[in-house]
C-alpha positions as CSV (number, residue, x, y, z in Angstrom):
1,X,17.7,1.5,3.1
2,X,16.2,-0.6,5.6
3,X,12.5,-1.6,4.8
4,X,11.3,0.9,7.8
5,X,12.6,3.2,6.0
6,X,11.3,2.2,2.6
7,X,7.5,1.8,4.3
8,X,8.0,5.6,5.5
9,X,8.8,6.8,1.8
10,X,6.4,4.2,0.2
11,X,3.4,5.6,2.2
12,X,3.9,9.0,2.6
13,X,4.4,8.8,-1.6
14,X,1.3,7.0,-2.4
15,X,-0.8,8.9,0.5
16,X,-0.2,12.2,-0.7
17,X,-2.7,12.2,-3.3
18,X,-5.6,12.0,-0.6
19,X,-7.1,15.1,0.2
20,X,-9.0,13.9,3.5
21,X,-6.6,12.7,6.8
22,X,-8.3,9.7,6.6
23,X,-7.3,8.7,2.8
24,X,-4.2,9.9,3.2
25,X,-3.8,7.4,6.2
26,X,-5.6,4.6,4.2
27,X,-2.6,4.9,1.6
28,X,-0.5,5.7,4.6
29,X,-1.2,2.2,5.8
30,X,-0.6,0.4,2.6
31,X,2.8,1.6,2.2
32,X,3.6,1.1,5.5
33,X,2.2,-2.7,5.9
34,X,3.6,-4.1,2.8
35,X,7.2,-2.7,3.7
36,X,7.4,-4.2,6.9
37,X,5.8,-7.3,6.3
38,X,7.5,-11.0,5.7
39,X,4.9,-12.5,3.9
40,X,5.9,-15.6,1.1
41,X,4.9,-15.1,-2.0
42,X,6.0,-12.8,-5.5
43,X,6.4,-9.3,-3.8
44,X,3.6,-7.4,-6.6
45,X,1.4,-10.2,-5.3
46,X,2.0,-9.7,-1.7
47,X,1.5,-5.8,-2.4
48,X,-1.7,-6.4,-4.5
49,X,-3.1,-8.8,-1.4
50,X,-2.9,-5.9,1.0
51,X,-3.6,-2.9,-1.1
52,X,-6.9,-4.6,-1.0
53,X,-7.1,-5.5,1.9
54,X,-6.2,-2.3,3.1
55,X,-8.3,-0.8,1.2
56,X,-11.6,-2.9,1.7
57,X,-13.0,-1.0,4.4
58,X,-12.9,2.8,2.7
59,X,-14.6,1.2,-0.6
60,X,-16.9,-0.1,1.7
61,X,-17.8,3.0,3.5
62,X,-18.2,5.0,0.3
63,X,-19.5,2.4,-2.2
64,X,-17.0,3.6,-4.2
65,X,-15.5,-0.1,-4.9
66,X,-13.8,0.2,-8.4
67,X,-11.8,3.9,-8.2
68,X,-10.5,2.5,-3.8
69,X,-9.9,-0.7,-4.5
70,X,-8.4,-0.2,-8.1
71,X,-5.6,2.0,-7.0
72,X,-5.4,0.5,-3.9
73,X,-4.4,-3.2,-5.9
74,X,-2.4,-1.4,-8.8
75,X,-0.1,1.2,-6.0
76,X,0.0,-2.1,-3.5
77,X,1.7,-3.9,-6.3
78,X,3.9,-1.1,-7.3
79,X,4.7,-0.9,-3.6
80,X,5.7,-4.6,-3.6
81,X,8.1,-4.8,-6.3
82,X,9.8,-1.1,-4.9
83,X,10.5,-3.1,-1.7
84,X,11.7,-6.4,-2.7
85,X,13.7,-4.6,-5.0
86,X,15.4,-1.8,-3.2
87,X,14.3,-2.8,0.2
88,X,17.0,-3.8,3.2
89,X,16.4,-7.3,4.9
């Protein structure tokens, strides 16, 4: 499966638990980024760094920092370790 692919899947899994467009996109994003990106480094940390990231600006909006970020660090990771380990280069 090439890592396009993989970033399709990953996303569209971890964004459908968002009820608003906008959440779902957040997660969207997440899934999407840490597929297609060729950053050095262990994959869950790679995945954590931009489940954060990514998820920085809706915890910000809401002041909701600990539920956003939280799931956005913990499904990052998960994200990153899917790839790397079933991910095409």
């Amino acid at each position: 499966m090439t890592r396009i692919e993989l970033g399709l899947i990953g996303g569209a899994v971890f964004g459908t638990r968002a009820a608003l467009t906008a959440a779902f996109l957040d997660r969207f994003a997440i899934g999407f980024v840490i597929s297609v990106a060729d950053v050095p480094g262990p994959p869950w940390a790679v995945g954590l760094g931009f489940g954060l990231l990514l998820s920085a600006p809706s915890a910000l909006v809401t002041k909701a920092w600990a539920p956003i970020l939280g799931i956005g660090a913990i499904g990052g990771g998960i994200i990153g370790l899917v790839v790397a380990y079933f991910g095409a280069r």
